[in-house]
KOLMARTI-882241 format. One record per residue (C-alpha): x, y, z. Coordinates in steps of 0.2 Angstrom, whole numbers, plus 2048, in hexadecimal, padded with zeros to 3 digits. Layout:
residues N
XYZ ...
***
This chain:
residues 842
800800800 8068117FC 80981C80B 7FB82880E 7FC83B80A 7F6846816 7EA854810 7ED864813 7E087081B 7DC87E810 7DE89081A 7CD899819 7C88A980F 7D38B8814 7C38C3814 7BA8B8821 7BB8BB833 7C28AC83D 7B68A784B 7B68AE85C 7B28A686C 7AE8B2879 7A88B088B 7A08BF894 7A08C18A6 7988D28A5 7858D78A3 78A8E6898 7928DB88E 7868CE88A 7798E1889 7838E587A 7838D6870 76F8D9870 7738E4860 77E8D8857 7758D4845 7798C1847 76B8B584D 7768AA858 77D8B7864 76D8BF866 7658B086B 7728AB876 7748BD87D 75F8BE880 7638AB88A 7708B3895 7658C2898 7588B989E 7618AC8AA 7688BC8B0 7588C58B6 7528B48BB 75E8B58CB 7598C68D3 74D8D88D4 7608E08D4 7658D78C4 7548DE8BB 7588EE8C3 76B8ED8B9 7648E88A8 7598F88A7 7679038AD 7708FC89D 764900892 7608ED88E 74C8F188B 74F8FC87C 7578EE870 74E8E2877 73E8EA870 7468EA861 7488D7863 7348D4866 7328D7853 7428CD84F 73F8BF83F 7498B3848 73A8A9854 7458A4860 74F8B5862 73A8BB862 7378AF871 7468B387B 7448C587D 7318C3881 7368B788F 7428C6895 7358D2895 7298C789F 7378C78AD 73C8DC8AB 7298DC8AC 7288D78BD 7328E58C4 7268F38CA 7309028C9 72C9108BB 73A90D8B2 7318FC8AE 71D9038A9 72890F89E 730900893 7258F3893 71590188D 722905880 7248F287A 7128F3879 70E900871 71C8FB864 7138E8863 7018F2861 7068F9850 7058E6849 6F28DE849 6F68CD84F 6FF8D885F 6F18E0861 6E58D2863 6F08C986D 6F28D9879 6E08DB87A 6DC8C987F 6E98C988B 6DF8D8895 6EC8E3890 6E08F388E 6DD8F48A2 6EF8F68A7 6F2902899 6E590E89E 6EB90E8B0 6FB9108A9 6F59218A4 6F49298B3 7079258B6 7129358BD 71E92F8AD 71A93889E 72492A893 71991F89C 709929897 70E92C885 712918882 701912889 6F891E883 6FF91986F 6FD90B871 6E990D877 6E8917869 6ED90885D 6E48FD867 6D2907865 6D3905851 6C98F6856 6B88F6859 6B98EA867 6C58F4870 6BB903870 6AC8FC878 6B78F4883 6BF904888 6AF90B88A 6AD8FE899 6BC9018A1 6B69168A2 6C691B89A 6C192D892 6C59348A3 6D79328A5 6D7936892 6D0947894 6DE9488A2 6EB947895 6E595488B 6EC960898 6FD959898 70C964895 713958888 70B95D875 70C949871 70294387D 6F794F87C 6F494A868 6F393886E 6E593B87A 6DD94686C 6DF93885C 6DB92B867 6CB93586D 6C993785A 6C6926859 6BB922866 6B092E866 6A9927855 69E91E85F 68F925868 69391F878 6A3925879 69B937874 690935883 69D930890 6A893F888 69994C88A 69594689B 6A89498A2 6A895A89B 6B595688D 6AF96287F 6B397188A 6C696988B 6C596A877 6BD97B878 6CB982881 6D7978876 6D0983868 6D299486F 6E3991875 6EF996866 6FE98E86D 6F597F86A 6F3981858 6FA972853 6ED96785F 6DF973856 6D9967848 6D9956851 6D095F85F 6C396584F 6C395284A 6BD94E85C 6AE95A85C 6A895684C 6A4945853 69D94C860 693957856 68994984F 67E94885F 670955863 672955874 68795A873 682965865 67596E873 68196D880 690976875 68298386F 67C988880 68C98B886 692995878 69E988871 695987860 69799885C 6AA996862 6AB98A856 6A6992847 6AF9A184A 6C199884E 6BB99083D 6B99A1833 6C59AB83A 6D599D83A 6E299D82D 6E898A82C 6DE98381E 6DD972829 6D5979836 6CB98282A 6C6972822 6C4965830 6B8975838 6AE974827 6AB960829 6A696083C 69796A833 694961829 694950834 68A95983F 67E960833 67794D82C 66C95183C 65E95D837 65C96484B 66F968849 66C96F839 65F97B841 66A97F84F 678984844 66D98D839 66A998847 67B99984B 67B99F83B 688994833 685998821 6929A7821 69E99E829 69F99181A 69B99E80D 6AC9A6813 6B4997813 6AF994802 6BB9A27FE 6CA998805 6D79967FA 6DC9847FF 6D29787F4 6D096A803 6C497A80C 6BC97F7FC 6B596C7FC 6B296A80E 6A797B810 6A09767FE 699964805 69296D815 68997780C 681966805 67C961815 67497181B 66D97380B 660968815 65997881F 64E982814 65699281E 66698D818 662989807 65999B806 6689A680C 67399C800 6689A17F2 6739B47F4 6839B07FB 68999E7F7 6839997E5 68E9A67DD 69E9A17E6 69998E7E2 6969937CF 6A79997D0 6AF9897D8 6A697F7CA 6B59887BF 6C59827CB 6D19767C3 6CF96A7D2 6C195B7CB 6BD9597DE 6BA96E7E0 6AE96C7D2 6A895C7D8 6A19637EA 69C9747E2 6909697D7 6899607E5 68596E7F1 67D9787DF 6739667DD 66F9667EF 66997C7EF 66097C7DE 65896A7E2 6439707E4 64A9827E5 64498B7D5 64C99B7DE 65C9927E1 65D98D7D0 65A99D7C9 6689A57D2 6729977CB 66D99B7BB 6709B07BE 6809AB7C3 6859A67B3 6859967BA 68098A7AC 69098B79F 69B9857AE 68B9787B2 68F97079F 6A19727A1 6A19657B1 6979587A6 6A895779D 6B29537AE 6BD9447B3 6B29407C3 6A29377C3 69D9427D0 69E9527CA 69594E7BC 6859457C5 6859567CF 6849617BF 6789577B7 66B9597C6 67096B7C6 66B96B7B3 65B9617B6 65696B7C4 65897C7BB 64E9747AC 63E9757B5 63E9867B2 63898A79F 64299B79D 6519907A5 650983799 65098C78A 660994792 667984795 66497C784 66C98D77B 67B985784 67A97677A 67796B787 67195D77C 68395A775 68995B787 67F94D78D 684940783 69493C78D 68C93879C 67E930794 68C92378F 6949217A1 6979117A8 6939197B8 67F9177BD 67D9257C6 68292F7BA 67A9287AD 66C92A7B4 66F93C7BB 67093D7A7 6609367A0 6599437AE 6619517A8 65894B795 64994579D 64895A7A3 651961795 64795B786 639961786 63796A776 639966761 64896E762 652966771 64D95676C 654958759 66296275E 66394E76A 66094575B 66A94E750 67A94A75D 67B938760 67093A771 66292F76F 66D91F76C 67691E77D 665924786 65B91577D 66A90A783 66790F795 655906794 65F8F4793 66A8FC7A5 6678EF7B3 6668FE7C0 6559047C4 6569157C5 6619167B4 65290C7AB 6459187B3 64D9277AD 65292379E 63F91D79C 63C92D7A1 646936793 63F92B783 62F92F78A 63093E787 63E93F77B 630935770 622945771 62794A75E 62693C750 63593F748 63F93B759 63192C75B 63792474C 64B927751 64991D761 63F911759 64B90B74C 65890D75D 64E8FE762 646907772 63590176C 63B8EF76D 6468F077E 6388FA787 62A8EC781 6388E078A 63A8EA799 6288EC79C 6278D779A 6318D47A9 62A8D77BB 6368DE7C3 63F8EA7B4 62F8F17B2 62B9047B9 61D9117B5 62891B7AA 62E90C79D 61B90979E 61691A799 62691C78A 61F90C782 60F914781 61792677D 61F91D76D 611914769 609922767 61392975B 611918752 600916751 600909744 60B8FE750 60090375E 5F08FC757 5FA8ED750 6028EA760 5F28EE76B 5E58EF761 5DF8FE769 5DF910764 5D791F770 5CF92E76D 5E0937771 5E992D761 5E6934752 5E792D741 5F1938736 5F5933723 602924721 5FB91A730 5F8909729 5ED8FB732 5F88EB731 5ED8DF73C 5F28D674D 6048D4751 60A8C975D 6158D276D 6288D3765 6238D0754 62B8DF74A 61D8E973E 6248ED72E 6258FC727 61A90671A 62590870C 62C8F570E 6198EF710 6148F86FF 6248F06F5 6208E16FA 6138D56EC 6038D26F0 6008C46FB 5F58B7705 5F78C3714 5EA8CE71C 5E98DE712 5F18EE719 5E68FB71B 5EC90E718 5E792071D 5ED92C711 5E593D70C 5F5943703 5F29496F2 5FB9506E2 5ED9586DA 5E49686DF 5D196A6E8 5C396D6D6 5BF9806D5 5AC97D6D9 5B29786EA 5C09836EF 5B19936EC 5A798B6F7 5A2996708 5A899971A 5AE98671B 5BB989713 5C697870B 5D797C711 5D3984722 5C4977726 5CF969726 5E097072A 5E196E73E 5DB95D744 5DD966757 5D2976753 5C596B74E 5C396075B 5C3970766 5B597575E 5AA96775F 5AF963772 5AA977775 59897276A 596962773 59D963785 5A4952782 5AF94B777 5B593777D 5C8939781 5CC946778 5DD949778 5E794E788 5F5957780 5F496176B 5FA954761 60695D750 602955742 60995B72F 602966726 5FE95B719 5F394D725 5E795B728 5E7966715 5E095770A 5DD95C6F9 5D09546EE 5D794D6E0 5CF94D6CD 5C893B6CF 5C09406DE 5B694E6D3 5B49426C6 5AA9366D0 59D9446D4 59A9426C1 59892E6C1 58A9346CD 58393E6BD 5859326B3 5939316A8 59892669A 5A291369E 5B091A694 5B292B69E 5AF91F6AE 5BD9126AA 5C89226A3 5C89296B7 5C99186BE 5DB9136B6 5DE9266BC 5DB9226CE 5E690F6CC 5F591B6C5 5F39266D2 5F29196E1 6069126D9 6119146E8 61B9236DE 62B92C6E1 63093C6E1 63A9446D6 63C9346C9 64B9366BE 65693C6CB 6619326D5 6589376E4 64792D6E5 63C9316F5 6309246F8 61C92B6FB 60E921700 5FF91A6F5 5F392B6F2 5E39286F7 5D79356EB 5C692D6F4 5CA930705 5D193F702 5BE9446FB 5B893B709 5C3948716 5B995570C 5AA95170C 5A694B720 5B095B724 5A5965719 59495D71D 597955730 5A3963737 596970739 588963741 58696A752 58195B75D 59095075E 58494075F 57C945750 58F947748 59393474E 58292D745 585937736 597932733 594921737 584920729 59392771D 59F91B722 59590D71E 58E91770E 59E915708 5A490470D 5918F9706 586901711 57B8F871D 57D8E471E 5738D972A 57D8CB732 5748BD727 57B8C5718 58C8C771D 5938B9715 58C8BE705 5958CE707 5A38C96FE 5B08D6703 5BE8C6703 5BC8C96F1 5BB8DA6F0 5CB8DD6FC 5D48CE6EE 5D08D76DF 5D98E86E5 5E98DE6EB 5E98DA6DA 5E48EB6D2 5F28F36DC 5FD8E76DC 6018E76F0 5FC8E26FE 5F98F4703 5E88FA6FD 5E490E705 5D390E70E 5C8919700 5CA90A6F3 5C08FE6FE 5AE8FE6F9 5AA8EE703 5AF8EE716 5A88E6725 5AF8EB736 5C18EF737 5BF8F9726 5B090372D 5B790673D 5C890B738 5BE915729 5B491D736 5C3921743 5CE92B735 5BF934730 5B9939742 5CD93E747 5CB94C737 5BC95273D 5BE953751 5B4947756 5BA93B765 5BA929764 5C491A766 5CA90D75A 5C88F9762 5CE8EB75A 5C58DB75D 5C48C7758 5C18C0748 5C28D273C 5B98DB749 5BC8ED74B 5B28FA753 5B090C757 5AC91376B 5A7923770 5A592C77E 594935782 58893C78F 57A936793 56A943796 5629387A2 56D9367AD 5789437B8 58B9437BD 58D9477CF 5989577CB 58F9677C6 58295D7C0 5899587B0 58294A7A5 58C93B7A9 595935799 594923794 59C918788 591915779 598908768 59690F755 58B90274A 594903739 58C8F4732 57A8EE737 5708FC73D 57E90D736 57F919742 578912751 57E912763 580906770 583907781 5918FD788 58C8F6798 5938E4798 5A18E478D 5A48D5788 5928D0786 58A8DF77E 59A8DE771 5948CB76F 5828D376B 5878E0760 5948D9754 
***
């Protein structure tokens, strides 16, 4: 075997210290190695420590005279568990030592645990809080100052609180507050901060006399810097009515608002502002400060040139705003310097300027004229434009609330408030959304608003707010289509926006459903008459039938009604025929007629709404007649009779086949869907004419129109009607009627499905009542179009009864009677059983 070679030990690094054994003999020592940055000494030095204060009171004594407490604290937060461990365990021992020395170190190791949660549980399960608050009336002030920090992490918890409230500790805290040390005295005054957030607390405070400590706090300057947590204090307090009497009676409230006025630190300025306005969400405190006269104090403060004070005194002037006192001396001094705010470049300025004008103009017409006087509607638009949801939900209301006012409105619409709108009608933020469809709802009342709305984009966003889950975003934008929908032009726009088809939805569903998406469905409708009495087959007194209505038949709910121009493009069909009301014509009145005497053509027939006011002033009645003046064109209401239509007062003299067939092919050219201005490469599409209505509109307005008695006017109309549509027919002989055949042979002269109501010659019910309706709507007679089963139609109207009288004034009570149209023209029949005297009757 080869002999074996030793190896050689390598030296170590020469940048590494070699190891040091060291053995101490001396406390001081071993003191020392508490601040070495290596685990193993200090867990070794915190072992010696504590075998060392295990032996004796004197050795305890020895480690506090060298300072041993302060690195040990340190220690208690160390991440080494064990070096955590052993320097608890020596604070248990120093613990037991009851000199001062000792409250003053061991507070101060627990008010540096308190700052950490899982501490602070542990320290209040322990029972730590009675000791500390003993601990508070110590002669030390170290000893106060650490006890009382750590109380004041402690109270963050609700739990703590009640229990300090149990262990009476406001007293020794109120103690503090006269302490010669500032820190203390700002402990005592945050902690009291704290608690006092709950009412009893407040009480406890009140009953040991502690606001007049924080009075007297306020009115010493030197202790300017313990002002605004002393401010914070009684704004709490503030919050109950019986502090709030207390600090009024003895002149403290008035003290308040004047340290608050006349100060110069913004701070104190602004936590003054916010004890208002806590205090003010009380409306006995709002009276009290009312009285006190606390509106000048936060106008002046209004004028602060720190922004943090402009907000405060603007949001308690929101809370006052609840006293109708207050809100009337604003009105002078207040809304111009709010107006003015609404210009800052701080968003949050302009967002509490716009809550306090919302607040003051909210069922305040006075108020919102003095906005408006203050040039205040330009910066009002401006804010609809800002960054903060806020702001603009605020300038909205403003807007809306001025808006009730005619004069105001107009102002505001100059403004072109329309554009502005439309960016908060497409927030994501509900509130203002629907601070928005508000601010249209109140806004558009008018042609012109509305098209200026139309005109810009508007009415898209508000029609998609009808599909918002949020109610009050649906009701208000219910609100605004409804009356968005008052002109037919804007009706049309949100109808082909699909609002007709969301709001049939809405109104489906139980609980999306509200009084206002009711009452838009029904607004548009109205504007769609044809899709009304489609939809449901009922037109009142109030609808009237102007020219291009169009009787389609029963649809069912959610079924889409096509439109005119597309129905009358379309070949003729197996399909129920369309029936269309159309007076339009190309041609001028015959001169025989337009020299005819004081019922003249054009006037007699140019305002549907003059007439039927002057047959409701002949008749005292009138069934429904229409709430609101309905403006129709010009053109539904001047019908011209056409040449075939003075032709066929020839036939009547008897003129030759060929003369009679030369007219007829004149009247099929004329009914040909035409368009205007053929040649051209711009085609407008017009209806089918209808010459024989258009006589008929003549002839009832010049022969029924002047018949006094509006009863005598419903029996003469309806002998007309059925004059015109093959006269009487009993119910045996209505299957020989043959108007199938009749309704066939048009579809096929006209080439369409469409056929306008003056070429039929052979209707039963639904042709006679809609006949009937158009002609009564020209003429101003009141009555109500029904649709019933199985092609039956009839006509209601409304009218009083001789015999009998209504209990006001003693009126004759008004009753509703059926038109007969078929069996027995121009009789009446008495509804008194619905269902069964319709059965009867038809």
């Amino acid at each position: 075997m080869g002999k074996k070679i030793k190896k050689e030990v390598e030296p170590p690094p020469k940048d590494v210290f070699d190891p040091l054994m060291i053995e101490s003999k001396k406390a001081a020592t071993v003191v020392l190695m508490l601040r070495s940055p290596e685990e193993e000494i200090l867990a070794k030095a915190c072992e010696a420590i504590y075998k060392f204060a295990l032996k004796g009171e004197e050795n305890k004594a020895t480690l506090l005279e060298l300072g041993a407490v302060e690195p040990l604290t340190k220690l208690l937060t160390h991440e080494d568990k064990i070096v955590r461990r052993n320097a608890t365990m020596i604070f248990g021992i120093l613990a037991s030592n009851k000199e001062v020395v000792i409250h003053e170190f061991a507070s101060l190791c627990l008010a540096n645990m308190s700052a950490e949660y899982t501490s602070k549980v542990q320290i209040f399960e322990h029972g730590g809080l009675e000791p500390l608050i003993r601990l508070l009336s110590s002669p030390d002030p170290d000893v106060k100052k650490n006890s009382m920090e750590c109380i004041y992490n402690l109270v963050q918890d609700f739990q703590c609180r009640t229990t300090l409230q149990e262990l009476n500790a406001i007293p020794p805290i109120l103690e503090l507050l006269k302490s010669e040390y500032p820190v203390i005295q700002l402990l005592a005054l945050k902690t009291l901060g704290v608690i006092t957030n709950d009412k009893e607390s407040r009480t406890m405070l009140r009953d040991n006399q502690g606001l007049d400590h924080l009075i007297k706090i306020l009115e010493t300057k030197e202790l300017n810097d313990l002002h605004i947590e002393a401010l914070a204090v009684i704004a709490n307090c503030l919050e109950d009515m019986d502090t709030m009497v207390q600090i009024q009676q003895t002149g403290g409230l008035k003290k308040l608002l004047s340290f608050a006025e006349n100060s110069t630190i913004p701070d104190i300025q602004k936590n003054a502002a916010k004890a208002i306005t806590k205090a003010a969400y009380d409306p006995e405190n709002r009276k009290l400060f009312h009285e006190q006269e606390v509106e000048k104090c936060l106008v002046a403060l209004l004028g602060s040139e720190n922004d943090g004070t402009k907000i405060a005194a603007s949001q308690a002037i929101s809370a006052m705003c609840e006293n109708s006192g207050s809100k009337d001396f604003f009105n002078n001094q207040g809304i111009p310097q709010l107006i003015q705010l609404l210009k800052s470049d701080n968003e949050e300025v302009r967002e509490a300027a716009a809550l306090a004008l919302a607040n003051l103009t909210t069922c305040n017409p006075a108020n919102a004229n003095a906005a408006a006087e203050a040039d205040g509607i330009d910066p009002l638009i401006n804010v609809l434009s800002s960054k903060r949801d806020g702001a603009i939900a605020n300038a909205a209301t403003v807007l809306t609330n001025m808006a009730m006012q005619e004069p105001l409105r107009l102002n505001i619409q100059n403004h072109d408030i329309m554009h502005a709108i439309i960016s908060p009608l497409r927030s994501a933020n509900t509130v203002v959304q629907s601070k928005a469809a508000l601010a249209v709802a109140a806004t558009a009342c008018d042609v012109e608003a509305r098209t200026e709305l139309r005109n810009s984009g508007g009415l898209e966003p508000l029609v998609e707010l009808l599909r918002s889950k949020n109610d009050e975003v649906r009701k208000h934008a219910s609100w605004a289509v409804m009356v968005c929908a008052g002109d037919e032009l804007t009706a049309n726009e949100l109808c082909r926006l699909g609002a007709l088809d969301i709001l049939e939805e809405v109104n489906l569903s139980g609980t999306r459903r509200n009084k206002f998406s009711e009452a838009a469905y029904n607004k548009l409708l109205n504007n769609n008459l044809s899709l009304k009495y489609s939809q449901t087959g009922y037109l009142s007194s109030s609808n009237i039938i102007n020219d291009g209505f169009y009787d389609y038949g029963r649809i069912n709910p959610g079924t889409k009604l096509l439109p005119l121009k597309e129905l009358c493009l379309q070949e003729p069909s197996d399909l129920r025929a369309v029936l269309l009301i159309n007076s339009k014509s190309d041609v001028s009145p015959p001169s025989s007629m337009e020299d005819k005497s004081d019922v003249g053509y054009g006037r007699s027939i140019s305002s549907s709404s003059s007439l039927r006011r002057s047959s409701k002033e002949k008749t005292n009645a009138g069934f429904g007649s229409p709430i609101e003046d309905k403006s129709e064109p010009a053109s539904g209401r001047n019908t011209v009779v056409s040449k075939s239509a003075t032709k066929e007062k020839g036939w009547r003299k008897g003129r030759g086949k060929k003369e009679e067939e030369k007219v007829k092919e004149e009247e099929e050219v004329m009914v040909v869907p035409k368009f205007v201005g053929e040649g051209s490469s711009d085609k407008e599409w017009c209806p089918p004419s209808d010459p024989d209505f258009s006589m008929y509109v003549y002839e009832v307005t010049k022969s029924i129109l002047p018949i006094t008695n509006i009863k005598e006017q419903i029996e003469v109309l309806a002998k007309y009607v059925a004059e015109k549509m093959g006269g009487k027919i009993t119910k045996e002989k209505i299957p020989d009627f043959s108007w199938e055949l009749h309704i066939s042979e048009l579809k096929f002269q006209l080439k369409s499905n469409v056929i306008p109501i003056g070429h039929v010659k052979k209707g039963i019910f639904y042709h006679r009542a809609l006949l009937f309706k158009a002609l009564a709507d020209r003429i101003g007679i009141g009555c109500s179009l029904v649709r019933g089963e199985y092609g039956r139609a009839w006509n209601e109207v409304m009218l009083q009864n001789e015999s009998r009288k209504g209990v006001i004034g003693g009126l004759p009570a008004p009753e509703v009677y059926v038109v007969d149209l078929m069996f027995h023209p121009g009789g009446l029949m008495k509804l008194r059983s619905r269902e069964a005297d319709l059965y009867r009757f038809l």
